[in-house]
mmCIF file of the N, C-alpha and C atoms, coordinates in Angstrom:
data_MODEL
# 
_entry.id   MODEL 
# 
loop_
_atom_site.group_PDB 
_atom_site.id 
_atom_site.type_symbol 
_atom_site.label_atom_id 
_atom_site.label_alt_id 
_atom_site.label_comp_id 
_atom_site.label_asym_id 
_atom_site.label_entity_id 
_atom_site.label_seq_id 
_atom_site.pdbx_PDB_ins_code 
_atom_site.Cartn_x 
_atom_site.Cartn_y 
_atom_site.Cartn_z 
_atom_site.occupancy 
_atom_site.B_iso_or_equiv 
_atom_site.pdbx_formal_charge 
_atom_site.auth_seq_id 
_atom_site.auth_comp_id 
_atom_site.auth_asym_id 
_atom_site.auth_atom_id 
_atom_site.pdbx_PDB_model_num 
ATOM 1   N N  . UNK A 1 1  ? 26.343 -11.990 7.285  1.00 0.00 ? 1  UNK A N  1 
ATOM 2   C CA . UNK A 1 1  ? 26.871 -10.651 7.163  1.00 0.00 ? 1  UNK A CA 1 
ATOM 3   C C  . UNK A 1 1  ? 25.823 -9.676  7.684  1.00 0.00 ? 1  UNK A C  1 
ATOM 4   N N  . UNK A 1 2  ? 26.250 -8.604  8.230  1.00 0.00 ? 2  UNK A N  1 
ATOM 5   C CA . UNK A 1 2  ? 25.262 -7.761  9.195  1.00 0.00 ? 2  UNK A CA 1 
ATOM 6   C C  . UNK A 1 2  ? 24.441 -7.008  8.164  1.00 0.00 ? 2  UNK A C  1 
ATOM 7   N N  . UNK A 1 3  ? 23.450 -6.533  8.426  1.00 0.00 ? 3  UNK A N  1 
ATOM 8   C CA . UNK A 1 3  ? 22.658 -5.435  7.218  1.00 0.00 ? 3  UNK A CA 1 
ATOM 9   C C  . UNK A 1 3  ? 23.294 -4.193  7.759  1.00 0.00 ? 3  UNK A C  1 
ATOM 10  N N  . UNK A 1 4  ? 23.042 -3.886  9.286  1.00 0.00 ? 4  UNK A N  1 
ATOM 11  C CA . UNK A 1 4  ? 23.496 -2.664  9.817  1.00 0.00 ? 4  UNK A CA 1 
ATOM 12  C C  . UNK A 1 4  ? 24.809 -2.143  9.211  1.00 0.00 ? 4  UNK A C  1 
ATOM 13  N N  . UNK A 1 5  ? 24.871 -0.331  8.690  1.00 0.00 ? 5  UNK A N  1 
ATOM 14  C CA . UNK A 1 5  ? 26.183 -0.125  8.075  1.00 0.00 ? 5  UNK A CA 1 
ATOM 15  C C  . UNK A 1 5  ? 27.365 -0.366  9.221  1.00 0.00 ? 5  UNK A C  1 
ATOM 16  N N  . UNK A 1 6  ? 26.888 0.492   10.084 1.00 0.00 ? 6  UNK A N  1 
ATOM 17  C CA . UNK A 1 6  ? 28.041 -0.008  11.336 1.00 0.00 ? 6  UNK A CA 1 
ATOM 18  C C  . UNK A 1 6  ? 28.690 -0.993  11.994 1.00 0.00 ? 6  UNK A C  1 
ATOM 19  N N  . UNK A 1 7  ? 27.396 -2.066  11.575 1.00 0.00 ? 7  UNK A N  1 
ATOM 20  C CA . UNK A 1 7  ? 28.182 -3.354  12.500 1.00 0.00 ? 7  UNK A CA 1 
ATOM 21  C C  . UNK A 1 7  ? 28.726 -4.314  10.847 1.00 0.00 ? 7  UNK A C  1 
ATOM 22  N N  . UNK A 1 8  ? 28.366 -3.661  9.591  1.00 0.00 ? 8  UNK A N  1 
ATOM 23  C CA . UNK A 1 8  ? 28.903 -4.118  8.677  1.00 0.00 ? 8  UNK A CA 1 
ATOM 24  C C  . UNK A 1 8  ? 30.802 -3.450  8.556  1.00 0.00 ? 8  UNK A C  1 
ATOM 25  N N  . UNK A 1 9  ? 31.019 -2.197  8.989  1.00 0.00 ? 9  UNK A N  1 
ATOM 26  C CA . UNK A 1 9  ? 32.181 -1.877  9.141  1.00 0.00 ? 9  UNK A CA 1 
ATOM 27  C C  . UNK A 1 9  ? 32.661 -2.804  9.995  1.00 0.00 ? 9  UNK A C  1 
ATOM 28  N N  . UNK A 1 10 ? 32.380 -2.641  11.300 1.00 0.00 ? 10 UNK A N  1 
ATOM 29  C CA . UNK A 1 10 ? 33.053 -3.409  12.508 1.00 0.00 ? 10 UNK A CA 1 
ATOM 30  C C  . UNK A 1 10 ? 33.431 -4.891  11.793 1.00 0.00 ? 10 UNK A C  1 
ATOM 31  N N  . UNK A 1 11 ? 32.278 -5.366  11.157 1.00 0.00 ? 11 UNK A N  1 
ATOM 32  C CA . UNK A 1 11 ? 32.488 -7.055  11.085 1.00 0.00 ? 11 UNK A CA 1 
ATOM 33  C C  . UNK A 1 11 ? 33.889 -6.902  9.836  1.00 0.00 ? 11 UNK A C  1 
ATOM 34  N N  . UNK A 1 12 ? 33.879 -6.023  8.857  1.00 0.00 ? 12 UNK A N  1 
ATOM 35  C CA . UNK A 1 12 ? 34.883 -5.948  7.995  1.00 0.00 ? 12 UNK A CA 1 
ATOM 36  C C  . UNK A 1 12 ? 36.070 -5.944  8.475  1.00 0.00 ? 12 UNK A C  1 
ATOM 37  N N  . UNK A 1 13 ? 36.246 -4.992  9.915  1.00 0.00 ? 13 UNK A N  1 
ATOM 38  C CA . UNK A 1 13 ? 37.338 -4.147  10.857 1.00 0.00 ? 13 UNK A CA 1 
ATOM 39  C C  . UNK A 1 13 ? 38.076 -5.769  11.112 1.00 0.00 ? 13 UNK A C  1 
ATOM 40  N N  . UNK A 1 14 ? 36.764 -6.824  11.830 1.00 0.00 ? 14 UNK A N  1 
ATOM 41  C CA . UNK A 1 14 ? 37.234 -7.639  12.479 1.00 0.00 ? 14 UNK A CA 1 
ATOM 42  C C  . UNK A 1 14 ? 37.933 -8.728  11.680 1.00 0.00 ? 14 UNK A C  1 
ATOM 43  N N  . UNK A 1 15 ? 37.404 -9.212  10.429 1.00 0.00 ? 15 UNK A N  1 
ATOM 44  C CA . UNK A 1 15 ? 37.671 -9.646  9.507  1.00 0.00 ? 15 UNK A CA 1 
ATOM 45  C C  . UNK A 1 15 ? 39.509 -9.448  8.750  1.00 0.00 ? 15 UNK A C  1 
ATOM 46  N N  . UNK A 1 16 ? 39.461 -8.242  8.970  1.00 0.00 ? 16 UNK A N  1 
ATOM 47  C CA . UNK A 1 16 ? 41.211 -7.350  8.412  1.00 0.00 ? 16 UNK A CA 1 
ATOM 48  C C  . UNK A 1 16 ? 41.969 -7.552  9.218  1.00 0.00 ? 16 UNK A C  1 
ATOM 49  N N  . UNK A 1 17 ? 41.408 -7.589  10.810 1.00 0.00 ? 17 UNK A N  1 
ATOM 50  C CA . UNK A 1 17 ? 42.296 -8.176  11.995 1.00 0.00 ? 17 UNK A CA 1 
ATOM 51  C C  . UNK A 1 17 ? 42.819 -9.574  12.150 1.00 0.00 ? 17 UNK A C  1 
ATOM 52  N N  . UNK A 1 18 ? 41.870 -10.214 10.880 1.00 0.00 ? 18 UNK A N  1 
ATOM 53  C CA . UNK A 1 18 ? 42.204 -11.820 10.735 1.00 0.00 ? 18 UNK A CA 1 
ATOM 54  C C  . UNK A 1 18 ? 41.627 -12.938 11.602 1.00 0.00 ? 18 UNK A C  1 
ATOM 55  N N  . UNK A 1 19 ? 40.407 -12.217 12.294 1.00 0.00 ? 19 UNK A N  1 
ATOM 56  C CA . UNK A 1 19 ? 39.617 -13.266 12.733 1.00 0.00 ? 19 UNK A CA 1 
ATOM 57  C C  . UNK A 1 19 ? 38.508 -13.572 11.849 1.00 0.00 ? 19 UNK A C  1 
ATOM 58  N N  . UNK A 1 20 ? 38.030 -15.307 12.145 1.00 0.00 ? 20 UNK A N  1 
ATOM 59  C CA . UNK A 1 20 ? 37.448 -16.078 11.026 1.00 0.00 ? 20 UNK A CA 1 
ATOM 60  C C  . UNK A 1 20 ? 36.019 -15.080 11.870 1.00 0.00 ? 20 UNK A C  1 
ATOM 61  N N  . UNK A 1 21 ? 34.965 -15.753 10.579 1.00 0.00 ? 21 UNK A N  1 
ATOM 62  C CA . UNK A 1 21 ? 33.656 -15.139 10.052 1.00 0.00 ? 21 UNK A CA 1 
ATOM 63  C C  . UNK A 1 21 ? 32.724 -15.408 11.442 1.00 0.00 ? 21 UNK A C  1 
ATOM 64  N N  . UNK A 1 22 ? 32.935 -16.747 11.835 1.00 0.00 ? 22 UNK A N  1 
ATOM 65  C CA . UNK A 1 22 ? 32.245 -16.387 13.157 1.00 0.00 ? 22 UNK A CA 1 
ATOM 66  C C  . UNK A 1 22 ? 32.772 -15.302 14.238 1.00 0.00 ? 22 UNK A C  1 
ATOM 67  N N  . UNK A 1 23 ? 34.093 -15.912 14.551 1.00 0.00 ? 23 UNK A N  1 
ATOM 68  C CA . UNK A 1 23 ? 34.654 -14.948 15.519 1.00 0.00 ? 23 UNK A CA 1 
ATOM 69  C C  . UNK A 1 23 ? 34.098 -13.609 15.365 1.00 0.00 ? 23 UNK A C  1 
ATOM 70  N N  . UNK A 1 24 ? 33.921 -12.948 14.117 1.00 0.00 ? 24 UNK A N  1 
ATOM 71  C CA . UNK A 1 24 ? 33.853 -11.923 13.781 1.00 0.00 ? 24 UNK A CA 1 
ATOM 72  C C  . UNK A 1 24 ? 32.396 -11.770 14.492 1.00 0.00 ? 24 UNK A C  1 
ATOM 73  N N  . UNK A 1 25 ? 31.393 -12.713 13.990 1.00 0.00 ? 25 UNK A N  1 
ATOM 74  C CA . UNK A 1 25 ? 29.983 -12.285 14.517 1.00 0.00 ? 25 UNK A CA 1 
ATOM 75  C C  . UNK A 1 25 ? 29.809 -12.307 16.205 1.00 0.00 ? 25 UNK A C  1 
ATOM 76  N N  . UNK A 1 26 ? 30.764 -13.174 16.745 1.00 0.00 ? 26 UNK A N  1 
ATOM 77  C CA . UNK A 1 26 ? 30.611 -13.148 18.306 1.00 0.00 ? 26 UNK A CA 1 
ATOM 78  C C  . UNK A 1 26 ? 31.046 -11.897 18.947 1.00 0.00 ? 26 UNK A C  1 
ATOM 79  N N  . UNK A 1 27 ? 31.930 -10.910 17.688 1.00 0.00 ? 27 UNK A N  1 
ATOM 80  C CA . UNK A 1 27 ? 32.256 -10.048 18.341 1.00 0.00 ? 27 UNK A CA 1 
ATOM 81  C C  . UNK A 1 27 ? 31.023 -8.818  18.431 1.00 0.00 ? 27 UNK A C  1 
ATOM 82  N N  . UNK A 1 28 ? 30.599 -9.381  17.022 1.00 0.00 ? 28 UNK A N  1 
ATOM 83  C CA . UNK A 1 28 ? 28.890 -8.021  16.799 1.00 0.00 ? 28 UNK A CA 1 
ATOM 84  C C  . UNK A 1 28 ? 28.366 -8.385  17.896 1.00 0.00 ? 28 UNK A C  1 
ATOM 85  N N  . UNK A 1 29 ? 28.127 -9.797  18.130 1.00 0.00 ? 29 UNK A N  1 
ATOM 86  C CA . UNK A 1 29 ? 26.770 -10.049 19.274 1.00 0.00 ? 29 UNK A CA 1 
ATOM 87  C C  . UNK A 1 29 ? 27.070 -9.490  20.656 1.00 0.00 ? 29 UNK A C  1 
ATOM 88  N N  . UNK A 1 30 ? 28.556 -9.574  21.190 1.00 0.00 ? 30 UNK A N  1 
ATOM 89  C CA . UNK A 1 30 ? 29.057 -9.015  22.029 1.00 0.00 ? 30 UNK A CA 1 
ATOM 90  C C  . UNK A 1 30 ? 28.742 -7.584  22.271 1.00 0.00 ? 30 UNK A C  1 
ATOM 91  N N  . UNK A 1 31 ? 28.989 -6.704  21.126 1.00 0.00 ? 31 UNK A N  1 
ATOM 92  C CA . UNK A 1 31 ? 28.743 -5.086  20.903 1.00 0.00 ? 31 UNK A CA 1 
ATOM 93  C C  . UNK A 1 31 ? 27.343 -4.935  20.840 1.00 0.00 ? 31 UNK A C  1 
ATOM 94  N N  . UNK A 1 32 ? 26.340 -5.801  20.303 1.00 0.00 ? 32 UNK A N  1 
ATOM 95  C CA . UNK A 1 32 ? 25.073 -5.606  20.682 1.00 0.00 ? 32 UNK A CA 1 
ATOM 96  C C  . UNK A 1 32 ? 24.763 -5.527  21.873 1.00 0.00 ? 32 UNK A C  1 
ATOM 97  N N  . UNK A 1 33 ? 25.016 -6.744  22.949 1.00 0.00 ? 33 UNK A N  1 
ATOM 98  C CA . UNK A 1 33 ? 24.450 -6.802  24.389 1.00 0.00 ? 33 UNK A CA 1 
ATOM 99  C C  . UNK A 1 33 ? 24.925 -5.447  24.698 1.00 0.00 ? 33 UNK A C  1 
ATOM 100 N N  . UNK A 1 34 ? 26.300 -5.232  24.882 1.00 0.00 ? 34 UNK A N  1 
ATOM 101 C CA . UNK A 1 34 ? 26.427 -4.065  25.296 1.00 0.00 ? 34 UNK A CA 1 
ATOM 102 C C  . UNK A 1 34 ? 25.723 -2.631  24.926 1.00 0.00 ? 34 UNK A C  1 
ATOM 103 N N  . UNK A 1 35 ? 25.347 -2.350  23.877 1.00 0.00 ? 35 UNK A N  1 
ATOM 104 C CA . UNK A 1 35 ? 24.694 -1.293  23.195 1.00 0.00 ? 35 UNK A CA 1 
ATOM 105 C C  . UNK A 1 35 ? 22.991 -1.973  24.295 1.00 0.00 ? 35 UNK A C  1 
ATOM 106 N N  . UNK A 1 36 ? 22.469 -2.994  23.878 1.00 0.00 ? 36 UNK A N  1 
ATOM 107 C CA . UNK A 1 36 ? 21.016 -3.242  24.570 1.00 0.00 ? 36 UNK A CA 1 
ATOM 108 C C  . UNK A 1 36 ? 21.019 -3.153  26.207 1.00 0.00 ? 36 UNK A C  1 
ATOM 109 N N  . UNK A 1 37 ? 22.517 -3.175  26.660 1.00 0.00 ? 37 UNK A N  1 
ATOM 110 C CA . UNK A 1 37 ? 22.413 -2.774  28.133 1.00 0.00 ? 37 UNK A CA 1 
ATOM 111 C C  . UNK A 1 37 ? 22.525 -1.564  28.577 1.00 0.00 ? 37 UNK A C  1 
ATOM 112 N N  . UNK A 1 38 ? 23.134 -1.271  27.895 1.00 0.00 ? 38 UNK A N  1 
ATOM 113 C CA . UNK A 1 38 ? 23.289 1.067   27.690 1.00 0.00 ? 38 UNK A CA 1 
ATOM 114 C C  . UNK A 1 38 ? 21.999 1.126   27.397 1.00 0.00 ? 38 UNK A C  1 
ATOM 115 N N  . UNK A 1 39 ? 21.288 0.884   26.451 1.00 0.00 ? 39 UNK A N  1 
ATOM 116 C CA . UNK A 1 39 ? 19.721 1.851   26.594 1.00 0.00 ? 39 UNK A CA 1 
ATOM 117 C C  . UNK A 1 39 ? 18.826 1.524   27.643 1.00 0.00 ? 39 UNK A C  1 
ATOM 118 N N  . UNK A 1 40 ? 18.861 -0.225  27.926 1.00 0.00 ? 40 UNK A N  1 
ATOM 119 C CA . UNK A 1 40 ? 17.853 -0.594  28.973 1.00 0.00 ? 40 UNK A CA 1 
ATOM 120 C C  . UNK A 1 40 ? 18.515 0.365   30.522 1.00 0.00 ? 40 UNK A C  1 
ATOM 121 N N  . UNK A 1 41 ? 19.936 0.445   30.806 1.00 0.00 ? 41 UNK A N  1 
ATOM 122 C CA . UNK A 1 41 ? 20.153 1.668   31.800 1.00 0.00 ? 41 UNK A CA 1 
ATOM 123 C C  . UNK A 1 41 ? 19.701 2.557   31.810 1.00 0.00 ? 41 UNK A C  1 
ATOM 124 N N  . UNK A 1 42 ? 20.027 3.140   30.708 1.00 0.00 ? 42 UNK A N  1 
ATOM 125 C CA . UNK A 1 42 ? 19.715 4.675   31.044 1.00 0.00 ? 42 UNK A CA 1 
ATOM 126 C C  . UNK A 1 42 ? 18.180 4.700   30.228 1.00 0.00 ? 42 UNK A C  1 
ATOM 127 N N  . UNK A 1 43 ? 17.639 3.982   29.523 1.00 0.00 ? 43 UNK A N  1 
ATOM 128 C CA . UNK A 1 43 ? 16.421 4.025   29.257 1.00 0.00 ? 43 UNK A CA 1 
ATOM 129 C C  . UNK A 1 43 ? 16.244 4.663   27.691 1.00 0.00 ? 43 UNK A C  1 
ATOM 130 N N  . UNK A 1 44 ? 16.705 4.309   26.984 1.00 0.00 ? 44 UNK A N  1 
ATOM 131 C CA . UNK A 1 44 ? 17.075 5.040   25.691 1.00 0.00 ? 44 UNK A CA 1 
ATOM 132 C C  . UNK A 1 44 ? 17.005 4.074   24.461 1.00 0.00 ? 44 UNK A C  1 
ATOM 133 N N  . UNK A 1 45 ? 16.441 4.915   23.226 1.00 0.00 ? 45 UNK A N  1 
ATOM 134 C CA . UNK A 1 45 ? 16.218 4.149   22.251 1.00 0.00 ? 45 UNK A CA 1 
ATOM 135 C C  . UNK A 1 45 ? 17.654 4.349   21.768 1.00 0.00 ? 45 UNK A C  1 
ATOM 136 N N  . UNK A 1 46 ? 17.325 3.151   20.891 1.00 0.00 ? 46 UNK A N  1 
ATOM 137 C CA . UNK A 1 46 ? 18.975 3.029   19.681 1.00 0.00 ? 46 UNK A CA 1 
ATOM 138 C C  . UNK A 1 46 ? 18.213 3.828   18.508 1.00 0.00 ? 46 UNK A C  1 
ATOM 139 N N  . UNK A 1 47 ? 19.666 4.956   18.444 1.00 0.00 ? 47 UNK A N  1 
ATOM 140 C CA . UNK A 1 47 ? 20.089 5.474   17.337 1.00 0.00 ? 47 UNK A CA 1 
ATOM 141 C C  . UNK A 1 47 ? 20.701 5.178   16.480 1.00 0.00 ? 47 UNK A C  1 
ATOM 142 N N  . UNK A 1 48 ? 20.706 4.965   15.228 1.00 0.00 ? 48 UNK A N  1 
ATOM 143 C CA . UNK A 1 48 ? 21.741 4.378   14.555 1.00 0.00 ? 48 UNK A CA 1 
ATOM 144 C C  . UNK A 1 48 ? 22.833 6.317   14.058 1.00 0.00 ? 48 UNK A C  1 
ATOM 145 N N  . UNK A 1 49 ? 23.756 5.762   14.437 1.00 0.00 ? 49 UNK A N  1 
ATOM 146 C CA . UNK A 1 49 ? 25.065 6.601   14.445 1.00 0.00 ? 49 UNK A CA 1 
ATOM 147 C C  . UNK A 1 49 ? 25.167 7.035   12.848 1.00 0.00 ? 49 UNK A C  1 
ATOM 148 N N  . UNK A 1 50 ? 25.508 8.191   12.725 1.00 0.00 ? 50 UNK A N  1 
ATOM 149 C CA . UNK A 1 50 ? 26.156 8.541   11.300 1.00 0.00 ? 50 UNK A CA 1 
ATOM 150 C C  . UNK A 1 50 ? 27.849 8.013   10.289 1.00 0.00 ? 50 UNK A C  1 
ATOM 151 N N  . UNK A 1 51 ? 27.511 7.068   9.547  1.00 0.00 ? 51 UNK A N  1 
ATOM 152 C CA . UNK A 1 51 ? 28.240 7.080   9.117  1.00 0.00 ? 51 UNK A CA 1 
ATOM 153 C C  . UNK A 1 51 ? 29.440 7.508   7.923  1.00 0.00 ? 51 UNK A C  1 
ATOM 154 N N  . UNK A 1 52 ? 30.328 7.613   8.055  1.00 0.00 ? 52 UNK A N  1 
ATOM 155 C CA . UNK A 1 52 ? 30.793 8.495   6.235  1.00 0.00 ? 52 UNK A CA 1 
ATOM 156 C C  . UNK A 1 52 ? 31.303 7.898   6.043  1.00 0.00 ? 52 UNK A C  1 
ATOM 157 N N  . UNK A 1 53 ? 31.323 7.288   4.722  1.00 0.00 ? 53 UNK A N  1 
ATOM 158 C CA . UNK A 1 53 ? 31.503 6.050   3.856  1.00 0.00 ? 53 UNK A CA 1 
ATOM 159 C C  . UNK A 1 53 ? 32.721 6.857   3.107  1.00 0.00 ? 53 UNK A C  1 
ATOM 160 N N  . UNK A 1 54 ? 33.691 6.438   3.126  1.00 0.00 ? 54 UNK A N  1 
ATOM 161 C CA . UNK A 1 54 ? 35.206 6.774   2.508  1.00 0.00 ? 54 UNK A CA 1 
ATOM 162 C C  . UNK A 1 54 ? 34.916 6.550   1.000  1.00 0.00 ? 54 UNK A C  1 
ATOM 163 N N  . UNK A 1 55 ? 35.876 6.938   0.569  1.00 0.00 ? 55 UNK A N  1 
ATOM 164 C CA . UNK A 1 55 ? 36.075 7.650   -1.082 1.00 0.00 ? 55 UNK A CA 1 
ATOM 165 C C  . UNK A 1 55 ? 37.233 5.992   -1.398 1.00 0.00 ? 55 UNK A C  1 
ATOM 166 N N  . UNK A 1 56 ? 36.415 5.084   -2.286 1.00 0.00 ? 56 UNK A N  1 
ATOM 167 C CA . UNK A 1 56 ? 37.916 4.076   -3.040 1.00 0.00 ? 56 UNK A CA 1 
ATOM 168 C C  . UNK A 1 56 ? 38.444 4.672   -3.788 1.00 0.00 ? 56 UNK A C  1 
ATOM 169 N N  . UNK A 1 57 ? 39.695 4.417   -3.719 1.00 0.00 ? 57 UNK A N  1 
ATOM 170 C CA . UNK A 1 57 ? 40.799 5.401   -4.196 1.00 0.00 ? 57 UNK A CA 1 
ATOM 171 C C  . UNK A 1 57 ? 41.644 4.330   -5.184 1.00 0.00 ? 57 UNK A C  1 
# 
């Protein structure tokens, strides 16, 4: 399970979509390369994004 909050949403997202626990992580590792090829382009550190954590109702 990811530590990151974001890729802990995503892996949940992917999970609700009904793909199994790996699938789910091939999809983080996937969204990583891509995120590590956007900064090595343009030359940029990773930010981690703001997240807002919803209200259980």
């Amino acid at each position: 399970m990811p530590r990151n909050p974001v890729f802990h949403a995503y892996y949940q997202k992917k999970l609700k979509e009904g793909k199994t626990k790996g699938q789910a992580l091939v999809c983080i590792m996937r969204r990583l390369v891509n995120i590590v090829y956007g900064m090595m382009k343009y030359k940029t550190a990773y930010e981690l994004p703001i997240v807002e954590e919803k209200e259980v109702v």
